[in-house]
C-alpha positions as CSV (number, residue, x, y, z in Angstrom):
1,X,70.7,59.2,84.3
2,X,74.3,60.2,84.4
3,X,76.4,60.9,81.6
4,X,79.9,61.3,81.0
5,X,81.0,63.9,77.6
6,X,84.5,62.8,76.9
7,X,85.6,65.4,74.8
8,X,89.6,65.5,74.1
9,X,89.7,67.0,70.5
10,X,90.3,70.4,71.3
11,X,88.4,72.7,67.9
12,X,85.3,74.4,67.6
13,X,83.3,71.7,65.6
14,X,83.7,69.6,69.2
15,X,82.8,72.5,71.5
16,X,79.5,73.3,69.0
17,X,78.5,69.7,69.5
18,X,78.8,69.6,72.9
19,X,76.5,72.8,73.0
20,X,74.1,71.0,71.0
21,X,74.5,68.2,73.1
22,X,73.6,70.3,76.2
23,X,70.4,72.1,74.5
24,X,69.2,68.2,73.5
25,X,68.9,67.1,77.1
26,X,66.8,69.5,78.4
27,X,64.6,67.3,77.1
28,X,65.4,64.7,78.9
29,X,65.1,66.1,83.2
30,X,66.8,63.2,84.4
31,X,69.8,63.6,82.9
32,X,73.2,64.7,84.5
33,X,75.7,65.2,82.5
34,X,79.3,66.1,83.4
35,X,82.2,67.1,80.4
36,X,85.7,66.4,80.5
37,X,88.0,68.0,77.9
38,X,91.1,69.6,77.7
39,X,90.8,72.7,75.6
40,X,93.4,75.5,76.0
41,X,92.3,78.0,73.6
42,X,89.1,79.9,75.2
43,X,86.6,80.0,71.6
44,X,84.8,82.8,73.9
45,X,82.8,83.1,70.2
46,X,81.3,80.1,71.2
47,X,78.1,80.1,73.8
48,X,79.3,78.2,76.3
49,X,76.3,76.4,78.5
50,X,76.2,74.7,81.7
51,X,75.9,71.0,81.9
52,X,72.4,69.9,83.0
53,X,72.6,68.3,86.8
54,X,76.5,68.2,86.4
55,X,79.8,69.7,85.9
56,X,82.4,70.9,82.5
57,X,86.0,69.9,84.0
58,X,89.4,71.1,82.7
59,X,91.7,67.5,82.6
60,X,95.1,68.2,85.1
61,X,95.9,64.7,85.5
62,X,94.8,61.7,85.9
63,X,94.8,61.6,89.7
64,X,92.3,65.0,89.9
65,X,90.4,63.4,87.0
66,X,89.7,60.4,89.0
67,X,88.7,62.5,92.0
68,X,86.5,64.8,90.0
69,X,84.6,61.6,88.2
70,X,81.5,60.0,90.0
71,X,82.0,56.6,91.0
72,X,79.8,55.4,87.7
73,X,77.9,56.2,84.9
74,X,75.1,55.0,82.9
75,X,76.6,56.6,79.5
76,X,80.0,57.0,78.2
77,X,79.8,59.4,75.3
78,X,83.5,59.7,73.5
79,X,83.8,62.5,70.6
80,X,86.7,61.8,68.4
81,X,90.0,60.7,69.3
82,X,92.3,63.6,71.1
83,X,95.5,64.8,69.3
84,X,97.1,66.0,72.2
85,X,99.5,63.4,73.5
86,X,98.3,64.5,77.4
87,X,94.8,63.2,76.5
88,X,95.9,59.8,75.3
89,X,96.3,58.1,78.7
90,X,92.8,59.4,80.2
91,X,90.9,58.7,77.0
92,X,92.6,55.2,76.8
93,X,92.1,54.7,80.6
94,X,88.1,55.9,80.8
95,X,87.3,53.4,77.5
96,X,88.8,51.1,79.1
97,X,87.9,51.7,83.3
98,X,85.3,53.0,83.8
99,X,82.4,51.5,85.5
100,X,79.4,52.5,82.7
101,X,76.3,50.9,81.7
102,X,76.4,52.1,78.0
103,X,79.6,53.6,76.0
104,X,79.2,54.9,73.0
105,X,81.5,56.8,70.4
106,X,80.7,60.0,68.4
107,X,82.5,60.7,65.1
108,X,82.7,64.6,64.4
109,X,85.2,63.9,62.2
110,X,86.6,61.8,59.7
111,X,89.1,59.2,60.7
112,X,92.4,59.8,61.5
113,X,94.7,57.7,58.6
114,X,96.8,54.8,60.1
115,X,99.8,56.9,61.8
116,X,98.3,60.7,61.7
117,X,97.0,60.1,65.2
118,X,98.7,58.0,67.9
119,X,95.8,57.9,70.3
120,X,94.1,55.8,67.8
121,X,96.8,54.0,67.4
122,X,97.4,52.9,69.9
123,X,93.2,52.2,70.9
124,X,93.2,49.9,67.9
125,X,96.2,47.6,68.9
126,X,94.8,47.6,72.2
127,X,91.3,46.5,71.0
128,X,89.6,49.2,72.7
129,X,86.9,50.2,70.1
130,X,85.4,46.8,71.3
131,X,84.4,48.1,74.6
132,X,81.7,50.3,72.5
133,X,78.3,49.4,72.4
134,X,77.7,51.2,69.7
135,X,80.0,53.6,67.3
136,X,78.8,56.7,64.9
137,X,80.6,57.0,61.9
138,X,80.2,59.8,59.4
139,X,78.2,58.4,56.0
140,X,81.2,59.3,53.7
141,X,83.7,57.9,55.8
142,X,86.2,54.5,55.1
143,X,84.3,51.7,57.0
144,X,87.7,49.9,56.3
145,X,90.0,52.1,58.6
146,X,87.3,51.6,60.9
147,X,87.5,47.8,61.0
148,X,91.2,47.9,61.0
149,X,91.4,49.7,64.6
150,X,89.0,46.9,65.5
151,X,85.6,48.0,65.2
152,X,83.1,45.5,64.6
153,X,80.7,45.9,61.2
154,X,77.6,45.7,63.8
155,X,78.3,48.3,65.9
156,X,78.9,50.7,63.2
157,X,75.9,53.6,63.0
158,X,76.1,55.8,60.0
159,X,75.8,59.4,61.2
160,X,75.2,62.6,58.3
161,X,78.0,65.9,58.5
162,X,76.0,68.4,60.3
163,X,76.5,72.5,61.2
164,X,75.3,74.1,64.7
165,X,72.7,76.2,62.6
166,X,71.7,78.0,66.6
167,X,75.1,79.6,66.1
168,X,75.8,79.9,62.2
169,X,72.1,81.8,61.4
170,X,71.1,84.4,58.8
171,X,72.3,88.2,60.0
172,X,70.3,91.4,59.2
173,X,73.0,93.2,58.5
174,X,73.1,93.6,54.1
175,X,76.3,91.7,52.9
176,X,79.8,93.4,51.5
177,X,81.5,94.0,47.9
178,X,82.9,90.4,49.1
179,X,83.0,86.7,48.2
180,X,84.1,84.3,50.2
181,X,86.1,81.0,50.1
182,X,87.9,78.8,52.5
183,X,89.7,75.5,52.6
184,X,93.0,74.2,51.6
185,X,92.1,69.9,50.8
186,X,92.1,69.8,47.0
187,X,90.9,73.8,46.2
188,X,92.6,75.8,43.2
189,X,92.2,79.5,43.8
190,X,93.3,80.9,40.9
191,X,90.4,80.7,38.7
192,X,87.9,82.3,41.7
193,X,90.0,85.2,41.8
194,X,90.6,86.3,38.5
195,X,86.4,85.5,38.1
196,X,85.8,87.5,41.3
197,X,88.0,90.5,40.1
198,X,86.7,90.4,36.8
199,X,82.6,90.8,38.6
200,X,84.3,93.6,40.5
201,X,84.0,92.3,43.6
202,X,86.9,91.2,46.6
203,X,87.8,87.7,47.0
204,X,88.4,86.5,50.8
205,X,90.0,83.2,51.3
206,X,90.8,81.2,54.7
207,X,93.0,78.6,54.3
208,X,95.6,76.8,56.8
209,X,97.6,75.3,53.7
210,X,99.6,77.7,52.1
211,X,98.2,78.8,49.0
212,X,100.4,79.2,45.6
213,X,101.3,82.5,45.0
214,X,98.5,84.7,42.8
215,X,99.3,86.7,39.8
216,X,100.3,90.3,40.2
217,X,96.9,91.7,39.0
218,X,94.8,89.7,41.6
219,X,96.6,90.5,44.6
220,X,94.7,93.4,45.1
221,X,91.5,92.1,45.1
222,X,92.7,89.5,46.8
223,X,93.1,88.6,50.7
224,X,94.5,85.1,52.0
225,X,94.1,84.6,55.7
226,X,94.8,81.5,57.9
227,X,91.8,79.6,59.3
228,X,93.0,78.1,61.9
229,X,93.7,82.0,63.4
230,X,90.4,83.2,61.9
231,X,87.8,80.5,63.2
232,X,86.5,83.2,65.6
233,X,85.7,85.7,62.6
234,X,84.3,82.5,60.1
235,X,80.6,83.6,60.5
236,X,80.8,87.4,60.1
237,X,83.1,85.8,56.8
238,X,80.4,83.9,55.4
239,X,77.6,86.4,56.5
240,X,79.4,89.4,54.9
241,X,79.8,87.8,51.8
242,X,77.7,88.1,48.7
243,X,78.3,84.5,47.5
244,X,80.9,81.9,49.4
245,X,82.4,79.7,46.8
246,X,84.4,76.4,47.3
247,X,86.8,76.0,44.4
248,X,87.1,72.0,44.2
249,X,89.3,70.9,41.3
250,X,88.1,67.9,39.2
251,X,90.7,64.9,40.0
252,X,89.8,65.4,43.8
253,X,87.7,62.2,44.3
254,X,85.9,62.7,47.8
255,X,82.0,63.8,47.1
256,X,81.5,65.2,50.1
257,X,84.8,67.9,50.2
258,X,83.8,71.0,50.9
259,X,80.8,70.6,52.5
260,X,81.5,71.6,55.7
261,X,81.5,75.4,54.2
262,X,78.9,74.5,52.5
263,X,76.6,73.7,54.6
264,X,78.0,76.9,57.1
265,X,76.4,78.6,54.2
266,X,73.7,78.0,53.3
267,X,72.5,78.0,57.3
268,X,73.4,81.7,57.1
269,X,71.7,81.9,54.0
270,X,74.0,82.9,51.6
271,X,74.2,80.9,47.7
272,X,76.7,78.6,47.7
273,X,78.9,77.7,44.5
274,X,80.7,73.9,44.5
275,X,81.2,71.1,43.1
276,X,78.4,69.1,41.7
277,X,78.5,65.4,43.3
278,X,75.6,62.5,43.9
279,X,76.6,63.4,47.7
280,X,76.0,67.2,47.5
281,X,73.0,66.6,45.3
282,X,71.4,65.1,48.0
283,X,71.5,69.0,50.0
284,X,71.2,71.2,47.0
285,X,68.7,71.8,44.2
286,X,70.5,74.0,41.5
287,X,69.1,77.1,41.5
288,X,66.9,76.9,44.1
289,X,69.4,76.6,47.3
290,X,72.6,76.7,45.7
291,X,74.4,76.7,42.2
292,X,76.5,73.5,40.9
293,X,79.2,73.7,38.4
294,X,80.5,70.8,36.8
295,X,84.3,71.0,35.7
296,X,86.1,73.7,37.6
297,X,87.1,76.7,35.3
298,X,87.6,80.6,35.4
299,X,84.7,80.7,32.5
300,X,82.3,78.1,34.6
301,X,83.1,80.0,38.3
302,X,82.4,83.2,36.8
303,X,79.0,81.6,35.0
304,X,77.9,80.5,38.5
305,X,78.6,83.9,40.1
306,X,76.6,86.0,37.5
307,X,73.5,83.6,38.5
308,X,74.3,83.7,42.0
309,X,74.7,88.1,41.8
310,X,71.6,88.1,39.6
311,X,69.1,87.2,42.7
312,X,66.9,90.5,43.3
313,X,65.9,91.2,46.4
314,X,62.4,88.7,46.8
315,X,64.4,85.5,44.9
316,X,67.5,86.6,47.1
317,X,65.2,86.4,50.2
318,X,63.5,83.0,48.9
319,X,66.9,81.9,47.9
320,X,68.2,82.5,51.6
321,X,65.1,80.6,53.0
322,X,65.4,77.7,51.0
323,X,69.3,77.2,51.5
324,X,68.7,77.5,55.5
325,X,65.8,74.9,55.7
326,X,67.5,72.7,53.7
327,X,70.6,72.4,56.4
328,X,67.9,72.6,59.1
329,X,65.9,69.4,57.6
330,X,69.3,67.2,56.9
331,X,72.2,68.4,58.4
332,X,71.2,70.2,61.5
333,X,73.2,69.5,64.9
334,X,70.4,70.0,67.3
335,X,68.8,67.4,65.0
336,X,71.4,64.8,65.6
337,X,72.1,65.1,69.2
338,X,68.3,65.4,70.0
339,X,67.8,62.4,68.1
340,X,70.1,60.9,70.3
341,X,69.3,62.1,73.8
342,X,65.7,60.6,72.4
343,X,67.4,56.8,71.4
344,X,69.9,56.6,74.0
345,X,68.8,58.8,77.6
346,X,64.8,59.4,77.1
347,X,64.9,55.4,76.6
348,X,67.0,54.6,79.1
């Protein structure tokens, strides 16, 4: 069977899924499968493994693309839309040319609003999203924006946020003096810190908004470093850190924020502290996996951390365990894509 990866949004969260997407058809000899994407920074953090009976090809235009392509496929498989204008006319050109038995697209992400990305734009007032047989969405996303770039209700398959837990895992290695926190959507810092100064611990925060300016007294204790120039140190982040903490505040109405975190977590087994919502009840048993608060405070952060700091070694380890398996069981990668090497290639 051969597959086509179309895979345009250049970030890490793409290239883990087409890793995950690799490992899934092992499974399946028959497959080959051949990538396009267009990344220019290296993420040499991330494993990168060869395509199964095919090729990973850098796009340099759409005459080279055309001669690298076979003359047809039996699978079209489209993650995200690209941001970079230079993908816009090969995306738009392979939904729309290419000779395939099945096309299918693959949300990582959460849909771009009307205007934030012109690829999309422009596929919805061409009517492009019809040429899909069939369209993952993620569960918490707006069905609405969907149907407004022209996808139709009954192609729309619900798909669950989910970590590569091969590559975020557990470490050996006993964590720092160090919590950790990251995001900028709807987060208020300044709480965290003064409760993570006051436990006598550091507070490390990725972020690529800018946050607001700290009180003198927390600065020390304090370090603010972009994400988007850290992603390659996130996991030693997370599994240094005694406790990672996602600071949500209380008018911020999406359920599921902060979950990506989250979920990076607790597959390194480390206690998470956010937000309780129906969504993130659904992953976390209080006390158990993780620790909820309910209105976001200095006094109810710092409640949170003493539980989370008062796990002795055995609950710690249990703790860890517990947190990991519960990723693994509902929001695993290799779950998802071997799911779907099983529906859409072993079926075939």
């Amino acid at each position: 069977m051969k597959i086509l990866l179309v895979n345009f949004l250049e970030c890490p969260e793409n290239l883990h899924f087409e890793q995950a997407f690799i490992r899934a058809l092992k499974k399946c000899p028959r497959a080959g499968l051949d990538i396009i994407h267009d990344f220019r920074f290296p993420y040499d953090f991330i494993e990168k493994l060869p395509p199964p009976g095919g090729r990973r090809m850098k796009y340099a235009g759409l005459e080279a693309l055309q001669l690298g392509l076979r003359s047809s496929y039996d699978l079209l498989v489209t993650l995200d839309f690209p941001k970079r204008k230079a993908c816009a006319a090969p995306f738009l050109r392979l939904l729309r040319d290419l000779p395939c038995g099945k096309k299918i697209f693959i949300a990582n992400h959460l849909i771009p609003m009307p205007g934030h990305n012109a690829t999309a734009d422009i596929a919805g007032k061409l009517g492009l999203l019809s040429v899909f047989d069939h369209a993952y969405i993620l569960e918490f996303d707006d069905p609405s924006l969907w149907a407004r770039l022209g996808l139709r209700k009954d192609k729309v398959l619900k798909r669950g946020y989910a970590v590569d837990c091969r590559y975020y895992s557990p470490s050996k290695i006993p964590p720092g003096n160090i919590v950790f926190s990251a995001g900028s959507t709807g987060r208020d810092y300044s709480g965290l810190a003064r409760a993570v100064r006051d436990a006598g611990l550091s507070l490390k925060i990725f972020a690529n908004a800018e946050v607001p300016p700290l009180a003198a007294d927390l600065r020390a204790s304090t370090s603010v470093l972009p994400l988007a120039g850290n992603l390659h140190n996130l996991r030693q982040a997370v599994r240094s850190a005694k406790a990672v903490v996602v600071p949500i505040v209380d008018a911020h109405l999406n359920e599921a924020a902060g979950n990506s975190i989250a979920f990076i977590a607790m597959a390194c087994g480390k206690p998470v502290i956010i937000k309780r919502t129906p969504y993130l009840e659904r992953f976390i048993k209080d006390g158990k996996n993780g620790f909820f608060y309910g209105k976001l405070s200095e006094r109810e952060i710092s409640r949170q951390l003493k539980r989370a700091l008062s796990l002795g070694p055995a609950a710690s380890g249990r703790f860890a365990a517990s947190a990991r398996a519960a990723i693994l069981k509902k929001a695993s990668l290799d779950a998802f894509t071997t799911a779907f090497a099983e529906k859409f290639v072993l079926k075939k």
